[in-house]
C-alpha positions as CSV (number, residue, x, y, z in Angstrom):
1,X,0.0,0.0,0.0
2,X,1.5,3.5,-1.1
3,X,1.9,5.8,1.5
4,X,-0.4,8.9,2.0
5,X,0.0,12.1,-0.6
6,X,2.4,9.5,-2.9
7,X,1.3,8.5,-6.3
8,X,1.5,3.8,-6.7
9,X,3.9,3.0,-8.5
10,X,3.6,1.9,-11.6
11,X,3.6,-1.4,-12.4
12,X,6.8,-3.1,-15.0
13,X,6.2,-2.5,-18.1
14,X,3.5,-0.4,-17.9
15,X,2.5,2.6,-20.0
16,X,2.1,5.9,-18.5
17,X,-1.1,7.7,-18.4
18,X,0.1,10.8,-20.0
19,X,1.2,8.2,-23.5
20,X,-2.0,6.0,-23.4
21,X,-3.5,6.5,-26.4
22,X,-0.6,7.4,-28.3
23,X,0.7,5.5,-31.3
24,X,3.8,3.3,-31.9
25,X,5.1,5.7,-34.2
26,X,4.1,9.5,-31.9
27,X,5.6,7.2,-29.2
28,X,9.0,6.3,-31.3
29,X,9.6,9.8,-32.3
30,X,8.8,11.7,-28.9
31,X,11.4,8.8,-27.4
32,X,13.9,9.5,-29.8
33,X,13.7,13.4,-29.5
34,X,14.5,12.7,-26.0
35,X,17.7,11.3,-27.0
36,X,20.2,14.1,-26.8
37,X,22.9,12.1,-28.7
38,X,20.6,10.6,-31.3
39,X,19.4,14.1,-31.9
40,X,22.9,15.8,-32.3
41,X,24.0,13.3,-34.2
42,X,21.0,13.9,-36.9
43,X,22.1,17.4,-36.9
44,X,25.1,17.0,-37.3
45,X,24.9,14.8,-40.1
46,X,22.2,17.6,-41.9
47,X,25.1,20.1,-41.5
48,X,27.6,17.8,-43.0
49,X,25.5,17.3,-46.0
50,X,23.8,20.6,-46.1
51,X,27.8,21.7,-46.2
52,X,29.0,18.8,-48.5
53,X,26.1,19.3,-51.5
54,X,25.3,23.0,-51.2
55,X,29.1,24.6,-50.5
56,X,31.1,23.9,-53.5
57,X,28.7,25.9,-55.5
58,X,28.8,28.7,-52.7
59,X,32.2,29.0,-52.1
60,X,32.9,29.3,-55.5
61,X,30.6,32.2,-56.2
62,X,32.0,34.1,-53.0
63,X,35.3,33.8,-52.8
64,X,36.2,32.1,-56.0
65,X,36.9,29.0,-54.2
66,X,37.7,25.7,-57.0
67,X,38.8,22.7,-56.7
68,X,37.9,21.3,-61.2
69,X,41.5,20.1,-62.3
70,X,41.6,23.4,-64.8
71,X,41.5,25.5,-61.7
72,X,45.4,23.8,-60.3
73,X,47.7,26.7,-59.5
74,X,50.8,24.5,-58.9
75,X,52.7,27.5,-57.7
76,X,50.7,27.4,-54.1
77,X,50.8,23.9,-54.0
78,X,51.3,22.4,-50.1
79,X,50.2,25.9,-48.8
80,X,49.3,25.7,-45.5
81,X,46.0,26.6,-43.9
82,X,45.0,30.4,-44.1
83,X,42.3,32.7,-43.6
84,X,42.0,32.8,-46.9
85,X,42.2,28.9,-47.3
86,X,41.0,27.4,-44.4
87,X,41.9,24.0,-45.2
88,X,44.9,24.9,-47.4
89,X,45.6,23.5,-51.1
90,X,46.9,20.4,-52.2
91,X,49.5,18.6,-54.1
92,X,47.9,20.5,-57.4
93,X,47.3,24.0,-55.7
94,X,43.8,23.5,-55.3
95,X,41.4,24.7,-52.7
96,X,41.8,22.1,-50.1
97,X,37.9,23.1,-48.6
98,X,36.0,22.4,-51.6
99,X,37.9,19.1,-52.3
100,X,36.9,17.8,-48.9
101,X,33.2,18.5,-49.1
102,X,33.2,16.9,-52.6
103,X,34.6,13.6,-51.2
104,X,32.4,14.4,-48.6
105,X,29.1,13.9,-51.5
106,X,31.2,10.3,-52.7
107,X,31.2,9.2,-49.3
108,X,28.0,9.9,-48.4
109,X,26.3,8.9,-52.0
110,X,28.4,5.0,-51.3
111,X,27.3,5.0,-47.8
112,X,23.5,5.6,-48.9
113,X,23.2,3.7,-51.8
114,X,25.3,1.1,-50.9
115,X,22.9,0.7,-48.0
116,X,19.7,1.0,-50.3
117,X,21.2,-2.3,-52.2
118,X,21.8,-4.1,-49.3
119,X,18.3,-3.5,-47.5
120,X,16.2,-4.3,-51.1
121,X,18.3,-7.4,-51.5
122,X,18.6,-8.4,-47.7
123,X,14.8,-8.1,-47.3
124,X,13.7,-9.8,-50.0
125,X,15.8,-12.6,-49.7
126,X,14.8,-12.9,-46.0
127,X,11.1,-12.3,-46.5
128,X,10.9,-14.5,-49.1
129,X,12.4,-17.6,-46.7
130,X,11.0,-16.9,-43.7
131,X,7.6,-16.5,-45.5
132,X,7.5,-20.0,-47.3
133,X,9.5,-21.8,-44.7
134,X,10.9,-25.6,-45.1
135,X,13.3,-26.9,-47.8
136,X,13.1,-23.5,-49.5
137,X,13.9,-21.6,-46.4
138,X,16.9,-24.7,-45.5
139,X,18.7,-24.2,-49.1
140,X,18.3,-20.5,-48.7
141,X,19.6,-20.2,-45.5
142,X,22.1,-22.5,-46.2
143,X,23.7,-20.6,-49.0
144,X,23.9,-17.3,-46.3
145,X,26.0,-19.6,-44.3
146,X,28.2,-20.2,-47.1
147,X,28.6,-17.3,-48.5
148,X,29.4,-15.6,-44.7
149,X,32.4,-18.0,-44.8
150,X,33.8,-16.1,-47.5
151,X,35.6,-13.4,-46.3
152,X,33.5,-10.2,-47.7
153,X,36.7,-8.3,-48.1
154,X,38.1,-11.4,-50.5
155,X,34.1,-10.7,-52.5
156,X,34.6,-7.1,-52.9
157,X,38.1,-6.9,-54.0
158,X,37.1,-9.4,-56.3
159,X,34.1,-8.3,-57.8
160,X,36.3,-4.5,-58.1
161,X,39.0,-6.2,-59.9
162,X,37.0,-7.6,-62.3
163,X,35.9,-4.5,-63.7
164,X,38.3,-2.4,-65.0
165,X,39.9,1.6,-63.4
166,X,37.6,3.4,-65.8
167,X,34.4,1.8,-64.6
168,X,35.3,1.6,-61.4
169,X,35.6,5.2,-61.1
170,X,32.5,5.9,-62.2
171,X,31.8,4.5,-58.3
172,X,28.8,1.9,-59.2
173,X,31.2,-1.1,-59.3
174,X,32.1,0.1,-55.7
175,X,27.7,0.5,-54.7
176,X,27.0,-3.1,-56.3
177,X,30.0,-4.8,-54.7
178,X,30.4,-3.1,-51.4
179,X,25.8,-3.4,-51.0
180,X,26.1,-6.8,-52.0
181,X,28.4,-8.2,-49.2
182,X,26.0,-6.6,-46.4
183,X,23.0,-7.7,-47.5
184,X,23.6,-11.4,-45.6
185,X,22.7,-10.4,-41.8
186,X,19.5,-8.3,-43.1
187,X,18.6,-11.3,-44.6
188,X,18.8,-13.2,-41.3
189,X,17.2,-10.7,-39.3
190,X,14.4,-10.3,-41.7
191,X,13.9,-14.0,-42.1
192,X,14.0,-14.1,-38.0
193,X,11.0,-11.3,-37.8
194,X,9.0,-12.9,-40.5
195,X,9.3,-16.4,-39.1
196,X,7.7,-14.8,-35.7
197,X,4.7,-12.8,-38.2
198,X,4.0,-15.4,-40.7
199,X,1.5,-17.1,-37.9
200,X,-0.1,-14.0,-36.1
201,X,-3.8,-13.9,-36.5
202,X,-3.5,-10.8,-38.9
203,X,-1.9,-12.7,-41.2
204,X,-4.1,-15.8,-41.0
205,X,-6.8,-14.2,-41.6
206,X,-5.4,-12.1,-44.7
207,X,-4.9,-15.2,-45.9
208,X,-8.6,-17.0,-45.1
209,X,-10.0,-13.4,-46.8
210,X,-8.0,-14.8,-50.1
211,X,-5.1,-12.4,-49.9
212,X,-2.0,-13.5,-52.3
213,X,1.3,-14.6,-50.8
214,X,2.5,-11.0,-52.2
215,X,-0.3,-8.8,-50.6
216,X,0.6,-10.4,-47.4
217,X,4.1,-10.0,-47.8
218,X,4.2,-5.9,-48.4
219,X,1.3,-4.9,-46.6
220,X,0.7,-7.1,-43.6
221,X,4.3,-8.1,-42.9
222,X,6.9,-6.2,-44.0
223,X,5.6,-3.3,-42.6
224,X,6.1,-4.8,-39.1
225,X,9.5,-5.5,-39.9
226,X,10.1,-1.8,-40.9
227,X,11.5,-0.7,-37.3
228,X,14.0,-3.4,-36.9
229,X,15.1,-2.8,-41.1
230,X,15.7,1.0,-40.5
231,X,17.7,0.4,-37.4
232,X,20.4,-1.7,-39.2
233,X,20.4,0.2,-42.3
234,X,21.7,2.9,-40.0
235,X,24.2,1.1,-38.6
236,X,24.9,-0.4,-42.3
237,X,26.0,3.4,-43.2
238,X,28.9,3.7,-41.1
239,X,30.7,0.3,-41.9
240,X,29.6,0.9,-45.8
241,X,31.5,4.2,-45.4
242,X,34.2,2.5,-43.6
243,X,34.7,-0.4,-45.6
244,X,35.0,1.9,-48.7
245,X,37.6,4.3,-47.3
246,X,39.8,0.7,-46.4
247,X,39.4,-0.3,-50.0
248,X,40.8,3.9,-51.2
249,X,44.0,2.8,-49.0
250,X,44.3,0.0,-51.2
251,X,43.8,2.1,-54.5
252,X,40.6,0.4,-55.5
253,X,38.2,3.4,-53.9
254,X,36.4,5.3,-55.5
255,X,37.4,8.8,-57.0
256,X,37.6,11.7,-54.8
257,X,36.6,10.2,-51.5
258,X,37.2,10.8,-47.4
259,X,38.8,7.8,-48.0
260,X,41.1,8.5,-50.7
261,X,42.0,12.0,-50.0
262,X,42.7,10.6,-46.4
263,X,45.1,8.1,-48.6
264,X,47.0,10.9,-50.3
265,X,47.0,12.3,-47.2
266,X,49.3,9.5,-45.8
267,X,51.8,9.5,-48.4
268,X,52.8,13.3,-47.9
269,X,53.2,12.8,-43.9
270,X,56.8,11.8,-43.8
271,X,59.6,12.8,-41.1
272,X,61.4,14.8,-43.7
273,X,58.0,17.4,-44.2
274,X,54.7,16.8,-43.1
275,X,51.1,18.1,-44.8
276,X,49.4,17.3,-42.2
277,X,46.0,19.0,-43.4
278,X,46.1,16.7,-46.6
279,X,45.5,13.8,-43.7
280,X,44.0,15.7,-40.9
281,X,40.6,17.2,-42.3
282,X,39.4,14.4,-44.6
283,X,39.5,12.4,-41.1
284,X,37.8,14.7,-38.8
285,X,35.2,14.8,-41.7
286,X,35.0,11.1,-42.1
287,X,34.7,10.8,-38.2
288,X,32.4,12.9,-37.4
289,X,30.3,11.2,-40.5
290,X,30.6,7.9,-38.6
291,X,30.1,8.6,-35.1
292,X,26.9,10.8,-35.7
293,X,25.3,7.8,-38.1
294,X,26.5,5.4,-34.8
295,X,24.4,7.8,-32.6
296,X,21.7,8.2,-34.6
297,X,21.5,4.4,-34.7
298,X,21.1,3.5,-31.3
299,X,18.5,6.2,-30.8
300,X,16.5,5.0,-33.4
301,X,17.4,1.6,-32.0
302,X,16.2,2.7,-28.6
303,X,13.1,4.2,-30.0
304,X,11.5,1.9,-32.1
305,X,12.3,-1.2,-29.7
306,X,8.9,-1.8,-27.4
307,X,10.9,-3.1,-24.4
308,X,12.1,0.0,-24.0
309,X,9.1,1.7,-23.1
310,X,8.9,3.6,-19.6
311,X,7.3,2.3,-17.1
């Protein structure tokens, strides 16, 4: 018995008067604006792209900042960081600034679409077992398992090398290959939440109303699989991002990325003379980029997981 003048307790797991009522979705978002580091880590991300897509263009109509291969003034090349140019020039005499934020647009283009390719072909390849279950599901599953013991950095180095430079440049080599080595633990996790759906009463009686084995798939159960595919595309970002700027050290990157510039970077750090902004900004860029997409993904993790509701 509570005491007199003090609210009971709520019970575990309970939902609090003030959110009955409310939706998964208004509950989910008002969670995850509550998150301080999920929410700084969205904005930060807006500024980076806000800064990576829309400032080249700027900087170029107010202070005649370029960074086109026509525009290489080889007399300031190396020069250190200025008011004039923040982030200095490089081995070419070009602005330094603009040739960060446009390997900041590569970067982030690989990261997204990279991620798009791995969620469409993850999902449906998960759905699509989990849904029709037995000997399909077994060979399905069973090629996953082989293909995980493949190293994935053995598949994309492969698959780059089998193109030639000139195509790989044009960076869709590097989306196709780098999306289709992460699509294998979407698959799993989707087949794992569709396994759990396929026998809820929803779906039994979409499918006593005569529903097809399609209609039940995109609108009764991938839909409730859409909290758990958004979280791990968000953490799929990140590691795309990362894997891509490992694969620039090696020279198979693609052109003008964090990665590569952060590549170039390294071979002009020596104990003789050191450029250290040819190494140093592309990597505050790029880390900044991954720990705000880490952020934002276990706040949306947080938010979108039921357990986690207040009691």
């Amino acid at each position: 018995m509570s005491a007199p003048g003090r609210p009971a307790a709520a019970a575990p797991g309970a939902v609090p008067e003030a959110h009955k009522g409310t939706s998964l979705s208004a509950d989910a978002w008002r969670r995850l604006k509550r998150n301080r580091a999920a929410v700084g880590g969205a904005l930060v991300l807006l500024a980076l792209a806000a800064a990576c897509f829309l400032g080249p263009p700027l900087l170029d109509r107010a202070f005649d900042l370029r960074a086109a291969p026509e525009d290489a003034d080889p007399t300031r090349a190396y020069e250190a960081p200025s008011w004039s140019e923040p982030l200095g020039r490089d081995e070419l005499g070009r602005s330094y600034l603009v040739r960060v934020l446009e390997g900041g647009q590569t970067s982030l283009l690989v990261g997204i679409v990279a991620t798009l390719v791995s969620v469409l072909v993850g999902v449906t390849y998960g759905a699509v077992a989990g849904y029709y279950g037995g000997r399909l599901d077994e060979v399905m599953m069973r090629v996953v398992d082989f293909l995980y013991g493949i190293p994935y950095m053995f598949l994309v180095i492969l698959v780059l090398l089998v193109v030639g430079d000139e195509q790989r440049q044009s960076a869709v080599p590097v989306f196709a290959a780098l999306g289709l080595v992460q699509w294998l633990t979407m698959a799993r996790i989707v087949r794992g939440q569709v396994l759990t759906l396929r026998h809820q009463e929803f779906v039994l009686a979409a499918r006593a109303l005569g529903a097809s084995d399609a209609r039940i798939l995109l609108q009764h159960i991938l839909p409730n699989t859409l909290g758990v595919v958004v979280v791990y595309a968000s953490l799929t970002v990140p590691a795309v991002i990362i894997l891509e700027s490992f694969l620039s050290f090696l020279g198979l990157g693609v052109e003008n990325s964090w990665g590569q510039l952060a590549a170039r970077g390294m071979d002009v750090v020596n104990p003789i003379r050191a450029y250290w902004w040819l190494l140093l900004y592309p990597s505050l860029f790029l880390a900044a980029t991954l720990f705000s997409l880490n952020f934002l993904g276990d706040g949306l993790r947080d938010a979108l997981d039921p357990r986690t509701r207040e009691s």
